[in-house]
N, CA and C atoms as an extended XYZ file, in Angstrom:
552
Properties=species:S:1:pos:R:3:atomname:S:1:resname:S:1:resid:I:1 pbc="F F F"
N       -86.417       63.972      -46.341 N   UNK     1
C       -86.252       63.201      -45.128 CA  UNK     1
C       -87.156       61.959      -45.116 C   UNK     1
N       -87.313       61.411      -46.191 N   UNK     2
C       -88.437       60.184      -46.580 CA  UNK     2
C       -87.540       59.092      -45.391 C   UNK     2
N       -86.493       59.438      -45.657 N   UNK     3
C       -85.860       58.088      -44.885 CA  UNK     3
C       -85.998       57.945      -43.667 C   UNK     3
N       -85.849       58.986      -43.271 N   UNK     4
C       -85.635       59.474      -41.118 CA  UNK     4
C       -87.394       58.588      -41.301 C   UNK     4
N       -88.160       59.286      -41.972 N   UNK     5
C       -89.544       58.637      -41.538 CA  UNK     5
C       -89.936       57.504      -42.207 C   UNK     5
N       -88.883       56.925      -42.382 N   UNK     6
C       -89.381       55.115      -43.221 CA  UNK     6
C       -88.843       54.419      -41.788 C   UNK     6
N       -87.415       54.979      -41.404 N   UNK     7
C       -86.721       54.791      -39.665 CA  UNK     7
C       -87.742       54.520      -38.579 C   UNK     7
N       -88.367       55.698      -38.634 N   UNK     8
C       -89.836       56.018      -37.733 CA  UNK     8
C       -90.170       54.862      -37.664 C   UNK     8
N       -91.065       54.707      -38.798 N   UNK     9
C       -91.857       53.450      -39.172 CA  UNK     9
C       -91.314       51.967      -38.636 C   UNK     9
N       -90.256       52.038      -39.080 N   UNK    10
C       -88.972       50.958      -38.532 CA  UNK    10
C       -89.299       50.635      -37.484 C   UNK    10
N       -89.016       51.471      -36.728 N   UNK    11
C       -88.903       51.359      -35.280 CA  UNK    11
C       -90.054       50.947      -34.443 C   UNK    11
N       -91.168       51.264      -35.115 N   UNK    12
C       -92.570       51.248      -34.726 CA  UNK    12
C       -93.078       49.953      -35.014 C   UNK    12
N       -92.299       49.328      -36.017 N   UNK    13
C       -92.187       47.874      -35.791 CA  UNK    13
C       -93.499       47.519      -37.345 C   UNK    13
N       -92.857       48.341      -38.175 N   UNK    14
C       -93.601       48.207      -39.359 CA  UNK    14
C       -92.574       47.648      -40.471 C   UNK    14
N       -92.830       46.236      -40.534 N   UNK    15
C       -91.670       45.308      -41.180 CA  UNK    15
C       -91.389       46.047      -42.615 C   UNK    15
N       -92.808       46.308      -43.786 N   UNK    16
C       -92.416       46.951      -45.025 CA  UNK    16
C       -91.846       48.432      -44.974 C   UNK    16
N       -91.759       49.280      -44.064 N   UNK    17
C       -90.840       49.892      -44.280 CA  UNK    17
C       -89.652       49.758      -44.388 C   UNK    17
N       -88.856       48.552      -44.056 N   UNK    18
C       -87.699       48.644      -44.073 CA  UNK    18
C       -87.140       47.987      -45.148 C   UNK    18
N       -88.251       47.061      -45.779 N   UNK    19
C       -87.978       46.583      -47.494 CA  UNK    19
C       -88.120       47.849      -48.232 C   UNK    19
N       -88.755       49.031      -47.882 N   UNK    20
C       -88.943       49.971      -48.622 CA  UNK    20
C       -87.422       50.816      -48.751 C   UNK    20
N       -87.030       51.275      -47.335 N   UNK    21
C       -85.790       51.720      -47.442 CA  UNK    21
C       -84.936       51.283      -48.009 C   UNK    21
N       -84.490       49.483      -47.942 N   UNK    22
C       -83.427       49.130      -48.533 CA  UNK    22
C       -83.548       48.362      -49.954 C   UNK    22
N       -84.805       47.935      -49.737 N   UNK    23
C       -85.088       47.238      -51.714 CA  UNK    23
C       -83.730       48.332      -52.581 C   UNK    23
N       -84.198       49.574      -52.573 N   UNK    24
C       -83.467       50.316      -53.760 CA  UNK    24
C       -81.616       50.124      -53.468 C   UNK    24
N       -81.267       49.805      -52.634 N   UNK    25
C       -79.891       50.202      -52.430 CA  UNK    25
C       -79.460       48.314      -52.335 C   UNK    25
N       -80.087       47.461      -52.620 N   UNK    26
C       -79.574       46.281      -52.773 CA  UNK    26
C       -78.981       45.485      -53.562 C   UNK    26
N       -79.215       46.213      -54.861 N   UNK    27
C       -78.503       45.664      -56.170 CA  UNK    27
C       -76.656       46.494      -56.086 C   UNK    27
N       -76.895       48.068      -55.697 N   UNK    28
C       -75.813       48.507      -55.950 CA  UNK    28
C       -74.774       47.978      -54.856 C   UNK    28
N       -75.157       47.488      -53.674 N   UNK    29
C       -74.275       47.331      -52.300 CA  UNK    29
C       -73.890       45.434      -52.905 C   UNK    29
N       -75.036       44.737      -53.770 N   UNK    30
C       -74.122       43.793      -54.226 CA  UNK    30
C       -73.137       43.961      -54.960 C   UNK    30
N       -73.336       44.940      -55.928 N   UNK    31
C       -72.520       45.145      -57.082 CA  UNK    31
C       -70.975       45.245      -56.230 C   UNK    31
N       -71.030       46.320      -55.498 N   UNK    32
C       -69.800       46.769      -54.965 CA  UNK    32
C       -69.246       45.656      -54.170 C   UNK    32
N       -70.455       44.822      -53.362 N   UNK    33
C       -69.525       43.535      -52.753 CA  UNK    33
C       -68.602       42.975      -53.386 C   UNK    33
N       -69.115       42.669      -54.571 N   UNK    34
C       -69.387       41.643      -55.477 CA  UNK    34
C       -67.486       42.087      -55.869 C   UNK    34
N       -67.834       43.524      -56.582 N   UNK    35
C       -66.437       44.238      -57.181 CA  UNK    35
C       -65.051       43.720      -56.359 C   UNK    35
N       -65.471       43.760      -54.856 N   UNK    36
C       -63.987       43.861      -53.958 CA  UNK    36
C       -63.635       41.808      -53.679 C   UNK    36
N       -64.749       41.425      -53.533 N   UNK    37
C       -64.410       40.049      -53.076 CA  UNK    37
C       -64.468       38.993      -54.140 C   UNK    37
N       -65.286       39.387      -55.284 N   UNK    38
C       -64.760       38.247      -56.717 CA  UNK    38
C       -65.963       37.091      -56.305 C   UNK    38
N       -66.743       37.571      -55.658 N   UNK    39
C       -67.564       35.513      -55.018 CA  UNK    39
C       -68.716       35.872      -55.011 C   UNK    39
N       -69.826       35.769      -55.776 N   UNK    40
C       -71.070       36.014      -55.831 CA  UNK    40
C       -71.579       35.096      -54.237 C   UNK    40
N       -71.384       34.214      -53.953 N   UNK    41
C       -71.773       33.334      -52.501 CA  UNK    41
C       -71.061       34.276      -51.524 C   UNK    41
N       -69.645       34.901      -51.583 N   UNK    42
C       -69.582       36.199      -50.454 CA  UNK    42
C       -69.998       37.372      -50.234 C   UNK    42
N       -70.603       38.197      -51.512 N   UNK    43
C       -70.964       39.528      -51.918 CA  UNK    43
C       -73.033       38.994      -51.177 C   UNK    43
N       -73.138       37.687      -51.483 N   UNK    44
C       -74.756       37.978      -50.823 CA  UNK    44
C       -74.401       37.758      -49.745 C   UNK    44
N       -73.670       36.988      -48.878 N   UNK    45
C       -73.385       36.925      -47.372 CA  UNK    45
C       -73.598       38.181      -46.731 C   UNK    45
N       -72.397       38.926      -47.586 N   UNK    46
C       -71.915       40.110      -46.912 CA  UNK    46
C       -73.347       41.413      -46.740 C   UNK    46
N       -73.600       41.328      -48.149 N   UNK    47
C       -75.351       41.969      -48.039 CA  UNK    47
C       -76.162       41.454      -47.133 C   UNK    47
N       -76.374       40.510      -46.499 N   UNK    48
C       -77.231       39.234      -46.161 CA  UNK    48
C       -76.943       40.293      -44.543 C   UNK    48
N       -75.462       40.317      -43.931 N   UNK    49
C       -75.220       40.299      -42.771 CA  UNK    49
C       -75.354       42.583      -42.970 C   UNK    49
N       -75.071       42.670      -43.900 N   UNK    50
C       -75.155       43.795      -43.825 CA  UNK    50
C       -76.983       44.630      -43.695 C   UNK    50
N       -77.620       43.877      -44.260 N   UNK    51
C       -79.307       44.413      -44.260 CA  UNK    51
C       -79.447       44.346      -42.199 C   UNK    51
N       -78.964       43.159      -41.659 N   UNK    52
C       -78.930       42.725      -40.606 CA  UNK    52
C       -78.494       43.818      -39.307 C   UNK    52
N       -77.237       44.314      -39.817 N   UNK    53
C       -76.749       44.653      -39.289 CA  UNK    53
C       -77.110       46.478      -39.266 C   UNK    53
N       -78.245       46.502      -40.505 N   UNK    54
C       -79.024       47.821      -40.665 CA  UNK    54
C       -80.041       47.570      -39.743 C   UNK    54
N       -80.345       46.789      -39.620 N   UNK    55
C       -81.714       47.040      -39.067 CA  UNK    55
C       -81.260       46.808      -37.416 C   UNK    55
N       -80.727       46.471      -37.151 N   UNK    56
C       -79.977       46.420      -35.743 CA  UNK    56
C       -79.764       47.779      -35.712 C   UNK    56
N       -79.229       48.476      -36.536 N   UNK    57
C       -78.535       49.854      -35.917 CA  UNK    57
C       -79.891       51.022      -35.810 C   UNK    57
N       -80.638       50.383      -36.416 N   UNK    58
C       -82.186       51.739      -37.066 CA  UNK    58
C       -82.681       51.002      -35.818 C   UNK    58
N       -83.086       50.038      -35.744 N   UNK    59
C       -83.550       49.747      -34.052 CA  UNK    59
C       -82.926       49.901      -32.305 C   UNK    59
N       -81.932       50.396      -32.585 N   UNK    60
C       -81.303       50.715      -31.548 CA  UNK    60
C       -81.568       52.090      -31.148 C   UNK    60
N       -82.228       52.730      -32.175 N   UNK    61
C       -81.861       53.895      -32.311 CA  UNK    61
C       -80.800       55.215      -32.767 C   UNK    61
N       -79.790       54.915      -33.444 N   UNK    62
C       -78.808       55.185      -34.133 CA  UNK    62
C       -78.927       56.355      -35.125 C   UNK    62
N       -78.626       57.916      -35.107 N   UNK    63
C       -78.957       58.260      -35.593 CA  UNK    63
C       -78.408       58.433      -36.925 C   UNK    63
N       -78.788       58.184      -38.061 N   UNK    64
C       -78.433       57.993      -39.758 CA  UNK    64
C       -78.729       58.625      -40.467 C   UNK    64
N       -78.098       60.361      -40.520 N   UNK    65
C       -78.362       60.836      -41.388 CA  UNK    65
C       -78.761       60.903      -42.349 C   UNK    65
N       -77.813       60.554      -43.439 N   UNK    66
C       -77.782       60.052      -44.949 CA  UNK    66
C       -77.790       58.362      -44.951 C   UNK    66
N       -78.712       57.472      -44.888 N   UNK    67
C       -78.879       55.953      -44.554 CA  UNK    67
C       -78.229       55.706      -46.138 C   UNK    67
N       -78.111       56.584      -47.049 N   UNK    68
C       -77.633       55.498      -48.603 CA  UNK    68
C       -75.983       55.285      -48.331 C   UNK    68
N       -75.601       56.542      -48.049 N   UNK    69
C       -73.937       56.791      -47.910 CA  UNK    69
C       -73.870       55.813      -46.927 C   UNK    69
N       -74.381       56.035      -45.515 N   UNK    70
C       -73.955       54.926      -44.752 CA  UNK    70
C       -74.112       53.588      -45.108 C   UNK    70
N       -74.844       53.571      -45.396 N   UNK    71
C       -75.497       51.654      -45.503 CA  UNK    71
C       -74.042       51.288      -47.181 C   UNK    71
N       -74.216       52.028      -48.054 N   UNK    72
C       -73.024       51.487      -49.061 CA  UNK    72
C       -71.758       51.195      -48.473 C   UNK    72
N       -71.215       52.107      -46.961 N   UNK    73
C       -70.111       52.305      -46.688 CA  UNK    73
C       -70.020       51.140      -45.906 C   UNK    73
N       -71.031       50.449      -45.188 N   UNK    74
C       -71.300       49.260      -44.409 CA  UNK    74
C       -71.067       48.825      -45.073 C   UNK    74
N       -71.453       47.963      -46.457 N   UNK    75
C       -70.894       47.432      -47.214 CA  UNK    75
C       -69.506       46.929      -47.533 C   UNK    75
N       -69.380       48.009      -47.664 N   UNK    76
C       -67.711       48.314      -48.348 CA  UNK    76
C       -66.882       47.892      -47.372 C   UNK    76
N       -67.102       48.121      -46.289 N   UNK    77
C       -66.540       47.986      -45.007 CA  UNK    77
C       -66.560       46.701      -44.536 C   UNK    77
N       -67.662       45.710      -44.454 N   UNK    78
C       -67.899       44.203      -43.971 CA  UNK    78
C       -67.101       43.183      -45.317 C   UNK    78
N       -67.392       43.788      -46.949 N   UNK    79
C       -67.028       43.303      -47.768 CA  UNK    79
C       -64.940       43.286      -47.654 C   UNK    79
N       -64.512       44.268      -47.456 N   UNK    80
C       -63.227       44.430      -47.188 CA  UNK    80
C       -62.710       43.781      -46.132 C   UNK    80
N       -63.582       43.429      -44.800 N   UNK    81
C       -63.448       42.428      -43.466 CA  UNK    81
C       -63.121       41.391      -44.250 C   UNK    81
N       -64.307       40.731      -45.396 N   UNK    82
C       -64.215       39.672      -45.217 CA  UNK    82
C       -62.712       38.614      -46.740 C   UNK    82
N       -62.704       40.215      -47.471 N   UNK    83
C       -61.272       40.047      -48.193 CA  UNK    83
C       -60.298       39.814      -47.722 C   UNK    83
N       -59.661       40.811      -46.435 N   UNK    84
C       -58.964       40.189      -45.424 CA  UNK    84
C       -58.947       39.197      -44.851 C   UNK    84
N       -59.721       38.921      -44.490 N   UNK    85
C       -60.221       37.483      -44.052 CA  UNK    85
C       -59.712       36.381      -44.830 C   UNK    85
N       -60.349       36.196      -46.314 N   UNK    86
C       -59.722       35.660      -47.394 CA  UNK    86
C       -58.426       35.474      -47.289 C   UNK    86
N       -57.124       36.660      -47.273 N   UNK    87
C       -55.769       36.945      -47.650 CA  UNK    87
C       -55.835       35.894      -46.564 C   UNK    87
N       -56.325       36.004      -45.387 N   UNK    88
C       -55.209       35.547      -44.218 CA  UNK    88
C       -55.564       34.207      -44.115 C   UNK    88
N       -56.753       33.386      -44.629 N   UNK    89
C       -56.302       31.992      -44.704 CA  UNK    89
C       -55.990       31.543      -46.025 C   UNK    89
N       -55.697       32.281      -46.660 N   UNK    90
C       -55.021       32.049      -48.332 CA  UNK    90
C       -53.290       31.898      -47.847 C   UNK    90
N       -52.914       32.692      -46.924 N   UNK    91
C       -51.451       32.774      -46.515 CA  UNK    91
C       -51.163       31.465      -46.337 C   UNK    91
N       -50.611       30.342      -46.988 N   UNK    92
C       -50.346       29.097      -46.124 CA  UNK    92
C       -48.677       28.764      -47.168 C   UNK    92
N       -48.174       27.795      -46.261 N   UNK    93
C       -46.670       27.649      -46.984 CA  UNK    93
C       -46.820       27.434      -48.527 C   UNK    93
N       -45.690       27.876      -48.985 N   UNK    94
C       -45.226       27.987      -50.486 CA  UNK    94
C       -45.404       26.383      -51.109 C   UNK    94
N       -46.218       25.597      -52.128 N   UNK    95
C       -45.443       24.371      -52.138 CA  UNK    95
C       -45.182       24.601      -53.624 C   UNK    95
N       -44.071       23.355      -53.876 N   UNK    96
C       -43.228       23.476      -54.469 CA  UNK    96
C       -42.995       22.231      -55.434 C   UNK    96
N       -43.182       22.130      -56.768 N   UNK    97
C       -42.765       21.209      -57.009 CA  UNK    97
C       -41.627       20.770      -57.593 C   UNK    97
N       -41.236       18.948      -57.260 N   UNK    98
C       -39.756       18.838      -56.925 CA  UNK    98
C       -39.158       18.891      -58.820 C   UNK    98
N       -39.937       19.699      -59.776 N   UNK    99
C       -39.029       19.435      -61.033 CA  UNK    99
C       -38.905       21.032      -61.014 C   UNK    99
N       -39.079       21.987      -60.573 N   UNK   100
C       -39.071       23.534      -60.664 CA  UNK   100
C       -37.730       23.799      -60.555 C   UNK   100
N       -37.432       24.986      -61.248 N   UNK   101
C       -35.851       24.995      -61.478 CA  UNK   101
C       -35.787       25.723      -60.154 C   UNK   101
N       -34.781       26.067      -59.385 N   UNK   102
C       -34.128       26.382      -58.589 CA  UNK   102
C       -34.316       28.462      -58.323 C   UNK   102
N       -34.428       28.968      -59.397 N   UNK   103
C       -34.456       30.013      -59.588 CA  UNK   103
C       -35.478       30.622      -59.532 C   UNK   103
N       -36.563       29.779      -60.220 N   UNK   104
C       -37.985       30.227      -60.230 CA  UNK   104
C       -38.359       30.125      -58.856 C   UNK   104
N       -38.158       29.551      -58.390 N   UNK   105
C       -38.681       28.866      -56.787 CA  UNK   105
C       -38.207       29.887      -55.465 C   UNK   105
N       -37.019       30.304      -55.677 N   UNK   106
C       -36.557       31.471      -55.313 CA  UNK   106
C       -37.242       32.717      -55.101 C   UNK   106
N       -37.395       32.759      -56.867 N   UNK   107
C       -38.101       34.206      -57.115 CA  UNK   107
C       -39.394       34.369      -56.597 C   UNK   107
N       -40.134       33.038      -57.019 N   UNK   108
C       -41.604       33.037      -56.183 CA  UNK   108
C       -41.649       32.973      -54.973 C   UNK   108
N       -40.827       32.612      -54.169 N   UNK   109
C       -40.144       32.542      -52.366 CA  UNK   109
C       -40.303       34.166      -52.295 C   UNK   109
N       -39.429       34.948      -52.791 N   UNK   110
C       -39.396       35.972      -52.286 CA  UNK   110
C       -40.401       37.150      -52.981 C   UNK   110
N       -41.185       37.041      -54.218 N   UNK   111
C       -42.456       37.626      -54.199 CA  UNK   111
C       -43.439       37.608      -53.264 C   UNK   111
N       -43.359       36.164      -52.947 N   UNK   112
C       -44.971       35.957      -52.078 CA  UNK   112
C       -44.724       36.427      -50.665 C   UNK   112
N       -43.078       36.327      -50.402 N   UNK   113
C       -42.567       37.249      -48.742 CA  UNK   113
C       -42.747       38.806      -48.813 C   UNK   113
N       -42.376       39.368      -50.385 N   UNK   114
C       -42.653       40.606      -50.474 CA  UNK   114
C       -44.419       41.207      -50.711 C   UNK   114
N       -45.262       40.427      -51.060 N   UNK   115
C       -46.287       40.375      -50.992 CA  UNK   115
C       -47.030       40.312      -49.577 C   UNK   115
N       -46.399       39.460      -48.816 N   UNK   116
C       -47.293       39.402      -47.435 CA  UNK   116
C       -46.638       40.479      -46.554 C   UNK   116
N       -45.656       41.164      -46.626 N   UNK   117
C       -45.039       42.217      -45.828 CA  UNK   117
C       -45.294       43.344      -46.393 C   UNK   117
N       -46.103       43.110      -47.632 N   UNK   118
C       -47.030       44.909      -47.776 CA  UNK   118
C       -48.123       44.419      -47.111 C   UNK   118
N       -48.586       43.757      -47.140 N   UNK   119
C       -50.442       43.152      -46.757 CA  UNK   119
C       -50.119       43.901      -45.328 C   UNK   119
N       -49.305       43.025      -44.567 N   UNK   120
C       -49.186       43.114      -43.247 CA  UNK   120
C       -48.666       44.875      -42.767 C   UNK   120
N       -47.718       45.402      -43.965 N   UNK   121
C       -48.205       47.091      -43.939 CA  UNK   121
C       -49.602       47.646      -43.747 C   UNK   121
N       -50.174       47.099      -45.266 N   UNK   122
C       -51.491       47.942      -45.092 CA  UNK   122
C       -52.096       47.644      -43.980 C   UNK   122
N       -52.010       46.373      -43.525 N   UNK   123
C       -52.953       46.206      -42.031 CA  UNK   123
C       -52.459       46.680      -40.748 C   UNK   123
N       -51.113       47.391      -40.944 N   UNK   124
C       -50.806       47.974      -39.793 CA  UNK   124
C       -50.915       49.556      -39.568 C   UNK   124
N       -51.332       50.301      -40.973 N   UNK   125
C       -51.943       51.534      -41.161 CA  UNK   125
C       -52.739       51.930      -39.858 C   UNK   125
N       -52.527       52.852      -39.439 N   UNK   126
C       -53.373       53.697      -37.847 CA  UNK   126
C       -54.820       53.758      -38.769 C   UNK   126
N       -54.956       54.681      -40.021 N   UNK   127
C       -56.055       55.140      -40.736 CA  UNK   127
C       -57.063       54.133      -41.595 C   UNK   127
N       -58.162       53.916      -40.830 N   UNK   128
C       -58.713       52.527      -41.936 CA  UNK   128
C       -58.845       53.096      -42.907 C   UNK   128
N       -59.095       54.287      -43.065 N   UNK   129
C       -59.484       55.125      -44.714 CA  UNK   129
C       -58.027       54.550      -45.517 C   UNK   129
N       -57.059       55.042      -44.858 N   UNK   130
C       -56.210       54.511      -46.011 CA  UNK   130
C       -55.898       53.419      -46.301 C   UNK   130
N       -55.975       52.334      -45.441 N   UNK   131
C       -55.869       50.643      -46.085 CA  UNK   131
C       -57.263       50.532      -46.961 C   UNK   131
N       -58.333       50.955      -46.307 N   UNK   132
C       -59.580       50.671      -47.755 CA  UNK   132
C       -59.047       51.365      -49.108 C   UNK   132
N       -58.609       52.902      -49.153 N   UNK   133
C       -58.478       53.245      -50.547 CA  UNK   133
C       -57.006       52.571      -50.949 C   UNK   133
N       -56.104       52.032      -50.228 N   UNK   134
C       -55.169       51.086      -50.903 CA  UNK   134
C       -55.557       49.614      -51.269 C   UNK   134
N       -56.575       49.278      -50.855 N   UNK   135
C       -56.992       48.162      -50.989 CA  UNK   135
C       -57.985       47.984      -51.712 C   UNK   135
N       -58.808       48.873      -52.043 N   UNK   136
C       -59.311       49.021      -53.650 CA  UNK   136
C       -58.902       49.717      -54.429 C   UNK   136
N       -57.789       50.704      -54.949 N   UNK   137
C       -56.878       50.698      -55.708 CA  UNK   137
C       -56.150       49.845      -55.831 C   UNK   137
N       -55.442       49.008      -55.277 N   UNK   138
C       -54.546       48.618      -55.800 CA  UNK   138
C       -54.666       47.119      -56.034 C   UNK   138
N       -55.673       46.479      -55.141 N   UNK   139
C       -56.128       45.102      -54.973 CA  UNK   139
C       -57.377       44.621      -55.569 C   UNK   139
N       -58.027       45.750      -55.448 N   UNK   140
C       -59.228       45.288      -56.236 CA  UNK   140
C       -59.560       46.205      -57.656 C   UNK   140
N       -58.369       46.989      -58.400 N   UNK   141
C       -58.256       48.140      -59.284 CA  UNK   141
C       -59.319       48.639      -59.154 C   UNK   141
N       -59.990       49.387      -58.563 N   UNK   142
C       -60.893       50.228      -58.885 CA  UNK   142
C       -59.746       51.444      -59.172 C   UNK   142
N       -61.173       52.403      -60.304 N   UNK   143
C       -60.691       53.155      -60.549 CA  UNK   143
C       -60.943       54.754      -59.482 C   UNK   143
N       -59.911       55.480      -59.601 N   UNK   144
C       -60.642       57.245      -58.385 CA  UNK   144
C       -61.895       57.201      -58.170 C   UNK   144
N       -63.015       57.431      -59.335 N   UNK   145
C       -64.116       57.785      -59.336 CA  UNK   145
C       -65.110       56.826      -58.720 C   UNK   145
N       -64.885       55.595      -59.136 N   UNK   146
C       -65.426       54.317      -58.466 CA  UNK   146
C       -64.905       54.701      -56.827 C   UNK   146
N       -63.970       54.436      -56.328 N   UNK   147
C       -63.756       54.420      -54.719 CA  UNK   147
C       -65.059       55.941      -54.428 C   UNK   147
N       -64.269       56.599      -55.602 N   UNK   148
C       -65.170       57.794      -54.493 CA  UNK   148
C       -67.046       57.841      -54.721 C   UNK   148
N       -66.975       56.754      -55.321 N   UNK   149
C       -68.682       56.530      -55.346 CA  UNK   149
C       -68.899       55.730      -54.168 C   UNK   149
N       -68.503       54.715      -54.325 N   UNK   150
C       -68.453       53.610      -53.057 CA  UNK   150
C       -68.188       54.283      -51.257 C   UNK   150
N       -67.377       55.306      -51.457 N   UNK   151
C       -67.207       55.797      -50.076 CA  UNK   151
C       -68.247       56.837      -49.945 C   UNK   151
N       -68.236       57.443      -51.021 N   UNK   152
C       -69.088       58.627      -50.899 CA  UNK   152
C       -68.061       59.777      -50.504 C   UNK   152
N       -66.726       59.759      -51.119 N   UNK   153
C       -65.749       60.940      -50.666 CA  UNK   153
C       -65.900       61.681      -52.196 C   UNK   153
N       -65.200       62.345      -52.139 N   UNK   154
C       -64.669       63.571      -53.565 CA  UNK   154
C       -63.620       63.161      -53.949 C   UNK   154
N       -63.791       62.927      -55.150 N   UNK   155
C       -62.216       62.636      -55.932 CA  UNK   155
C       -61.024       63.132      -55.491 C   UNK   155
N       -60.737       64.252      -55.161 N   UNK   156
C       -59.676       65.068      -54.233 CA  UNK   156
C       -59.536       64.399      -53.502 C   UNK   156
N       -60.568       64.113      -52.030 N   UNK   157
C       -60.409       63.358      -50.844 CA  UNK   157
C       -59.814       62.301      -50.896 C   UNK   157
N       -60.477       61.390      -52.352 N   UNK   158
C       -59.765       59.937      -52.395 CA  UNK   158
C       -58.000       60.168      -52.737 C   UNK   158
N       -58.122       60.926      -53.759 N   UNK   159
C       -55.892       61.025      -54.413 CA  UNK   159
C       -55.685       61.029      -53.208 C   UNK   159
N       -56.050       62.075      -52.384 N   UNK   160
C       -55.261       62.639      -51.017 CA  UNK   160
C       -54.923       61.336      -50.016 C   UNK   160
N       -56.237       60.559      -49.647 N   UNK   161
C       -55.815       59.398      -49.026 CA  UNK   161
C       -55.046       58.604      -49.337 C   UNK   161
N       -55.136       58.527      -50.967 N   UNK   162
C       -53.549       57.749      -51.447 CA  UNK   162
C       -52.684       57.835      -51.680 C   UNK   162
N       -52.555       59.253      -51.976 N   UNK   163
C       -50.856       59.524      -51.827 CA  UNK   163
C       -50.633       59.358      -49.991 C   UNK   163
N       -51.596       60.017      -49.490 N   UNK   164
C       -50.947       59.672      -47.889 CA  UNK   164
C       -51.035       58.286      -47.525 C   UNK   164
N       -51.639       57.579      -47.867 N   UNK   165
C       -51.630       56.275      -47.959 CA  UNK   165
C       -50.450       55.445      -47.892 C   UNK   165
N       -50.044       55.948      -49.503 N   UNK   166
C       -48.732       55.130      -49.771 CA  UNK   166
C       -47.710       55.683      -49.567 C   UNK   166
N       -47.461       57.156      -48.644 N   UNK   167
C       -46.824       57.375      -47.951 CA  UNK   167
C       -46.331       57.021      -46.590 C   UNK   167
N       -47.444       56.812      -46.062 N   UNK   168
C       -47.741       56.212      -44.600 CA  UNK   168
C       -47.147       54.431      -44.806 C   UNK   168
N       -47.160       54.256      -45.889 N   UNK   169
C       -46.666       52.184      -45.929 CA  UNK   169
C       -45.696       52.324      -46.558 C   UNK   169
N       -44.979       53.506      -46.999 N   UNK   170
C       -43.663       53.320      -47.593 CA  UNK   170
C       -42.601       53.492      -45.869 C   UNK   170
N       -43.228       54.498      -45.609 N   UNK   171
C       -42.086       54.857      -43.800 CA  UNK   171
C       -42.834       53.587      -42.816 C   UNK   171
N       -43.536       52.969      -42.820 N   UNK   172
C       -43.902       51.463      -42.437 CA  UNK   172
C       -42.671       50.290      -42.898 C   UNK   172
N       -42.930       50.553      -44.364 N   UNK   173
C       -42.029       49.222      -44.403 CA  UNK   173
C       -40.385       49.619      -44.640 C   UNK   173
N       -40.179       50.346      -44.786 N   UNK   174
C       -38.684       51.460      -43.802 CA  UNK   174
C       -38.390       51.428      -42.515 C   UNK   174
N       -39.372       51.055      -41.955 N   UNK   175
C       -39.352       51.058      -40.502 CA  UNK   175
C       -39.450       49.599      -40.005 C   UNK   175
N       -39.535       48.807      -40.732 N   UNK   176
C       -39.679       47.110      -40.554 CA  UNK   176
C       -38.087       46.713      -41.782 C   UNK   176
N       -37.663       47.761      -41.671 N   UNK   177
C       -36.748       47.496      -42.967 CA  UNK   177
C       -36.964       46.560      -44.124 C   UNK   177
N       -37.965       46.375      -44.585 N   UNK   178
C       -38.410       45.408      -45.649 CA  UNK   178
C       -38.130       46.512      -47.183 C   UNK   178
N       -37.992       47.271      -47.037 N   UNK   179
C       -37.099       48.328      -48.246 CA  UNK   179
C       -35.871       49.458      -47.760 C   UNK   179
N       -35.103       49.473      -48.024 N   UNK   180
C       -34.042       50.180      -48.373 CA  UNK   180
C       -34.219       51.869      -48.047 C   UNK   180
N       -33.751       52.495      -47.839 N   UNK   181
C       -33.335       54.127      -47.392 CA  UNK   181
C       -33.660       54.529      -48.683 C   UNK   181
N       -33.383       54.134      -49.784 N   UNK   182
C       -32.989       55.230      -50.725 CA  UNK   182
C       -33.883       54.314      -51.853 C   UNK   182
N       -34.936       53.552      -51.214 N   UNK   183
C       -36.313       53.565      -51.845 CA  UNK   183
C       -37.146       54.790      -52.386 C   UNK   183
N       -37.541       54.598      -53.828 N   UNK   184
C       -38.776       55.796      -53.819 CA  UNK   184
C       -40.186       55.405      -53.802 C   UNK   184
């Protein structure tokens, strides 16, 4: 329970305890930024707002069991905000240039429509668990074992969220009719 009483300390308004608590967990919560968003200038932001947003919660009083699991999952969690974030001002019209054959232009028309009408699936998921483990499987490839380090779930836990996952966005986009009945 070194941590509950580094918290203590925290609270008591003893500034090096709280470099003490988080020094060790700062390289790995970049790493993982780093993994989902591709931008060394967003992965320290996101750390930057995330140390911030620790010490806000340890001063409020908040109680934090396990502070490593949580504080990585903060991470994971602000870092994935701000990927989204990304997608949605990346979304802007198709352009086109005027020597592109006719076909190609098409095809890329209707990839990038079929592309933003899964996005807009996963973001309409009830379960944030399952848009995060679809969204680092499939967007940011991590592999099982990786998500389930980063969340701190069990390999089991993670398959499970993704098969229900991509169950839950297949009867989504069935239900927006953006695929077919006799889709598998």
């Amino acid at each position: 329970m070194e941590q509950r009483t580094l918290m203590t300390r925290i609270r008591k308004g003893e500034d090096d305890a709280f470099a003490q608590l988080v020094n060790p967990l700062i390289e790995k919560g970049y790493r993982t930024s780093f993994s989902i968003l591709k931008s060394k200038e967003q992965a320290e932001e996101v750390i930057q707002n995330a140390l911030i947003e620790a010490y806000r919660n340890i001063m409020s009083g908040k109680d934090i069991t396990y502070f490593n699991t949580w504080f990585y999952k903060l991470v994971t969690n602000r870092s994935i905000d701000a990927w989204r974030k990304n997608n949605r001002l990346k979304e802007s019209p198709l352009e086109i240039d005027v020597g592109t054959e006719k076909h190609a232009v098409i095809e890329s028309v209707l990839k990038e429509e079929k592309e933003n009408e899964i996005k807009k699936g996963i973001s309409s998921l009830d379960n944030s668990d399952y848009q995060t483990v679809l969204i680092l499987y499939y967007y940011q490839e991590q592999a099982i074992q990786e998500i389930s380090d980063l969340l701190g779930l069990k390999n089991s836990t993670v398959k499970s969220h993704l098969r229900r996952a991509r169950n839950a966005l297949k009867k989504r986009l069935i239900e927006n009719q953006f695929i077919g009945v006799n889709s598998q």
